[in-house]
C-alpha positions as a Python dict, from the first residue, in 0.01 Angstrom:
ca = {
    (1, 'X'): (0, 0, 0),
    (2, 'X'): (271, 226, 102),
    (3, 'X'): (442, 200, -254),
    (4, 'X'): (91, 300, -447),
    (5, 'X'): (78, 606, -214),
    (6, 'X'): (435, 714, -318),
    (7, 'X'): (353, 653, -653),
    (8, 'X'): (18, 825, -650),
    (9, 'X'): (215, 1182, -480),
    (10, 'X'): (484, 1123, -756),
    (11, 'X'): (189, 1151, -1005),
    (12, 'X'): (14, 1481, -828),
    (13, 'X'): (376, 1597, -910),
    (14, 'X'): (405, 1524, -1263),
    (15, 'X'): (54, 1704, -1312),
    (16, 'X'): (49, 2038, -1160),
    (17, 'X'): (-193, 2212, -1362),
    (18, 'X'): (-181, 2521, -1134),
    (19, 'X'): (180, 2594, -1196),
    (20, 'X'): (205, 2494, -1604),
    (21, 'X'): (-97, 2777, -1674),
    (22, 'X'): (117, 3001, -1397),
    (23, 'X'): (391, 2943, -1578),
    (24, 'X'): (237, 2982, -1909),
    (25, 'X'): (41, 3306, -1798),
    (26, 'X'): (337, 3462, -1676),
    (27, 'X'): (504, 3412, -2000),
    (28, 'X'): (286, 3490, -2199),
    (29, 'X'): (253, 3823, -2005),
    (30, 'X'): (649, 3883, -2064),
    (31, 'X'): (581, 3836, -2461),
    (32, 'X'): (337, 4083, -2431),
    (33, 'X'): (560, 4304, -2267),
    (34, 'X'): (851, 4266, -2500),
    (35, 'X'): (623, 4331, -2794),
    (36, 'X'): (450, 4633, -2643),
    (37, 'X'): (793, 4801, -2598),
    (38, 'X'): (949, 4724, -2937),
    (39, 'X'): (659, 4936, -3096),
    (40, 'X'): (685, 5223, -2874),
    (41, 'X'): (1039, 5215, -2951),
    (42, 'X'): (954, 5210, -3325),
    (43, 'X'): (674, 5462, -3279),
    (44, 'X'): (947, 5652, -3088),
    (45, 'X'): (1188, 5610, -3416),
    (46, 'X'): (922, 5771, -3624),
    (47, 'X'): (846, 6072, -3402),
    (48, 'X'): (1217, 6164, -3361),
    (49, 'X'): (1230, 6136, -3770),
    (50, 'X'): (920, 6332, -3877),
    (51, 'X'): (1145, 6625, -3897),
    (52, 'X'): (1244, 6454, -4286),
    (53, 'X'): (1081, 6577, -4546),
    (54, 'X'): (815, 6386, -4739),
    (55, 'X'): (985, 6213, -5013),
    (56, 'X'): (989, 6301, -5378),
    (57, 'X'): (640, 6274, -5551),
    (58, 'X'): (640, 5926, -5761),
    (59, 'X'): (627, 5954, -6165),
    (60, 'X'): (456, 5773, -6411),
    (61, 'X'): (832, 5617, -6547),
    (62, 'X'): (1150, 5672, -6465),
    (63, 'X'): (1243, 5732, -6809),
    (64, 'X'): (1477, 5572, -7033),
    (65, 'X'): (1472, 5216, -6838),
    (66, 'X'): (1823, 5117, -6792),
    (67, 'X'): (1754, 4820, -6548),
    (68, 'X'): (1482, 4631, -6421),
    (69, 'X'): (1466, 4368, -6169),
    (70, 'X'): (1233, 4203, -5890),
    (71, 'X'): (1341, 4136, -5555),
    (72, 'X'): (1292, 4242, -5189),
    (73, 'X'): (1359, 4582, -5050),
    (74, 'X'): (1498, 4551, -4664),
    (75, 'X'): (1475, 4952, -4578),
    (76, 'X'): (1640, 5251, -4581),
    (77, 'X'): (1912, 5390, -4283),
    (78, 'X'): (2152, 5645, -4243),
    (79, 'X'): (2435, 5623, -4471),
    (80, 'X'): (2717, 5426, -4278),
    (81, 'X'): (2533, 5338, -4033),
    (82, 'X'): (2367, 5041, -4119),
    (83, 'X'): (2126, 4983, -3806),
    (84, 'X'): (2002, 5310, -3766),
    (85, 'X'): (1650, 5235, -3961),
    (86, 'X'): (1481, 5563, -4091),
    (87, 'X'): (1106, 5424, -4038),
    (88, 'X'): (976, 5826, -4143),
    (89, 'X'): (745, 5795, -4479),
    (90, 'X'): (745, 5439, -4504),
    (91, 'X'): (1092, 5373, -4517),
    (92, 'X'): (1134, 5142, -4277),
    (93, 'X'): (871, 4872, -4391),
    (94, 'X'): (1001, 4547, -4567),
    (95, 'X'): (832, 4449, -4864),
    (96, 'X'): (832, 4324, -5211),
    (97, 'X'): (996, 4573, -5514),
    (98, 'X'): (1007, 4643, -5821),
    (99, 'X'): (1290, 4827, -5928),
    (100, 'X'): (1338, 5034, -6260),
    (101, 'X'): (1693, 5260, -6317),
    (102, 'X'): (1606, 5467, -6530),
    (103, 'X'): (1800, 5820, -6696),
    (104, 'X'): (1545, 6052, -6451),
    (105, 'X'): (1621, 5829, -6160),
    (106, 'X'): (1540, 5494, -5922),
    (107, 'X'): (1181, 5391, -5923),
    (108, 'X'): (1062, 5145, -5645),
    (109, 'X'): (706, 4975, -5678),
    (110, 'X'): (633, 4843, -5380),
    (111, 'X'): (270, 4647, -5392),
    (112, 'X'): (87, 4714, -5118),
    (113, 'X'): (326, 4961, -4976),
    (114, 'X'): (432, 5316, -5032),
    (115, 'X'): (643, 5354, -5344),
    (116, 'X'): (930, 5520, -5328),
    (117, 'X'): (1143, 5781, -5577),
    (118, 'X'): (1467, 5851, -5584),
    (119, 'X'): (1570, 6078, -5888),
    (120, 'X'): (1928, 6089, -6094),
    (121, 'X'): (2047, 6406, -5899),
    (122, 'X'): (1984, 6239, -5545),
    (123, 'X'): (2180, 5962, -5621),
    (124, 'X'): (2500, 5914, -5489),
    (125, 'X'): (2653, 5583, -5552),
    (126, 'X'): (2575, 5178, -5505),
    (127, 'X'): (2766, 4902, -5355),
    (128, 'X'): (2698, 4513, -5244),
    (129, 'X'): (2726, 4440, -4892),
    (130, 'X'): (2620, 4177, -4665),
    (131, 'X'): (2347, 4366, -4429),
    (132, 'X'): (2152, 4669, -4370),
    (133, 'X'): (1872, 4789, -4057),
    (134, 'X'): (1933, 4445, -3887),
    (135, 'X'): (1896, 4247, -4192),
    (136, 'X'): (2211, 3988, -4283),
    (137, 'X'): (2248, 3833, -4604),
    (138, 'X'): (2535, 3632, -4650),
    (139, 'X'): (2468, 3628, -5031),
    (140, 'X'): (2461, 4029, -5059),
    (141, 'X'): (2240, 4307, -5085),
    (142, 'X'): (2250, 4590, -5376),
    (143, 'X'): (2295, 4914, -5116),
    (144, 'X'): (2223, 5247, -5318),
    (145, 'X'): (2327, 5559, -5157),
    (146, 'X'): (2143, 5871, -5219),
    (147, 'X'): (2034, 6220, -5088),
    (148, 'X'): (1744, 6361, -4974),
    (149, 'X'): (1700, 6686, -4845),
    (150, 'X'): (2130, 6724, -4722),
    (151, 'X'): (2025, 6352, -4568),
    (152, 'X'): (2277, 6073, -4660),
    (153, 'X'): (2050, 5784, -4706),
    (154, 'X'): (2166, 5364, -4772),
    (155, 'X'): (1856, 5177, -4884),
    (156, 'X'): (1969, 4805, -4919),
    (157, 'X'): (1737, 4548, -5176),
    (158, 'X'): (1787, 4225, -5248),
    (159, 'X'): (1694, 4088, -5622),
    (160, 'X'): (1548, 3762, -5688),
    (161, 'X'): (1865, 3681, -5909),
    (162, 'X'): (2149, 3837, -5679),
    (163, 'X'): (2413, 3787, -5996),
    (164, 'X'): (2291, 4104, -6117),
    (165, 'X'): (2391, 4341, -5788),
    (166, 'X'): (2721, 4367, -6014),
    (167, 'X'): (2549, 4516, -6339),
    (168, 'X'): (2334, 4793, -6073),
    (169, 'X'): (2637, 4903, -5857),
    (170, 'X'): (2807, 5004, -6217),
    (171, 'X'): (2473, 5148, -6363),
    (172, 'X'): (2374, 5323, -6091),
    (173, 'X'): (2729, 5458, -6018),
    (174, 'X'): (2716, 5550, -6393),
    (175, 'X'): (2440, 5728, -6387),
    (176, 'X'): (2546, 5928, -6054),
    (177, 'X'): (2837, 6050, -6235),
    (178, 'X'): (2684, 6167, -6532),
    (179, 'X'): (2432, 6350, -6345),
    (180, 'X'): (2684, 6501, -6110),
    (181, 'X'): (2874, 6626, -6430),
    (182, 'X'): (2621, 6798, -6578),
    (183, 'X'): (2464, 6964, -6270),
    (184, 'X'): (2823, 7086, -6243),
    (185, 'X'): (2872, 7213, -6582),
    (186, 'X'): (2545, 7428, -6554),
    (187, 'X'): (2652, 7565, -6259),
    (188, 'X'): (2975, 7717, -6438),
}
């Protein structure tokens, strides 16, 4: 009798409903938590940004189409400083992209998001690099650098076929020079 006794306590043990939903309450409270404070600190971000300017008013085109791909576009930071997020205007979203270079600029579709413009004379350069606002990718992103309103801006994307980060870093860098050179040249 004495060893069914033991056995049945050793049971009560195993089965303490009280402290698993405790346990699982408390938790679950902590999730909350942690959640409720990352989007204050994002809704924080965005009210220390709303000083930027709204962005450049999408066109139709973007002209000339010099290259078009699909991918993903990760966000937008301060140049250099690749986990300071701008989340101001949209920026800061993840989403699907189109992108078209064009001779009048960079044209981002973004379905279901806001699209963003970035035209010849804002742009500043492109490069590949492995990460930008918290985002790694071993396999490269195409980061273009551009200007907006005396703001140095990286915006990193990733295309479906990464092989051609290679032929955007040389348009795009292309295209920055020649725009540079003749806002230059008007200016003398």
């Amino acid at each position: 009798m004495k060893a069914y006794g033991a056995l049945a306590q050793e049971q009560a043990k195993v089965t303490n409903w009280p402290g698993y939903i405790g346990w699982t309450v408390g938790l679950l409270i902590v999730i909350g938590l942690i959640y409720w404070l990352m989007r204050q600190g994002w809704n924080w971000r965005r009210t220390l940004q709303s000083g930027i300017p709204p962005l450049p008013a999408v066109p139709a085109g973007a002209g000339r189409t010099i290259l078009e791909t699909s991918g993903r576009y990760h966000g937008t930071t301060t140049a250099g400083n690749w986990l300071d997020r701008v989340v101001a205007h949209g920026l800061g979203t993840r989403s699907r992209a189109d992108l078209t270079l064009g001779e009048d600029g960079l044209l981002v579709r973004r379905p279901g998001d806001v699209d963003l413009w970035i035209p010849a004379g804002h742009l500043t350069g492109a490069r590949t690099d492995s990460g930008i606002a918290g985002k790694v990718v071993p396999a490269g992103l195409l980061v273009v650098t551009w200007k907006h309103d005396g703001i140095e801006l990286d915006s990193g994307f990733r295309a479906d076929h990464p092989d051609e980060h290679a032929a955007w870093v040389e348009a795009v860098a292309q295209l920055a020079t020649r725009t540079k050179t003749k806002t230059e040249e008007a200016a003398q």
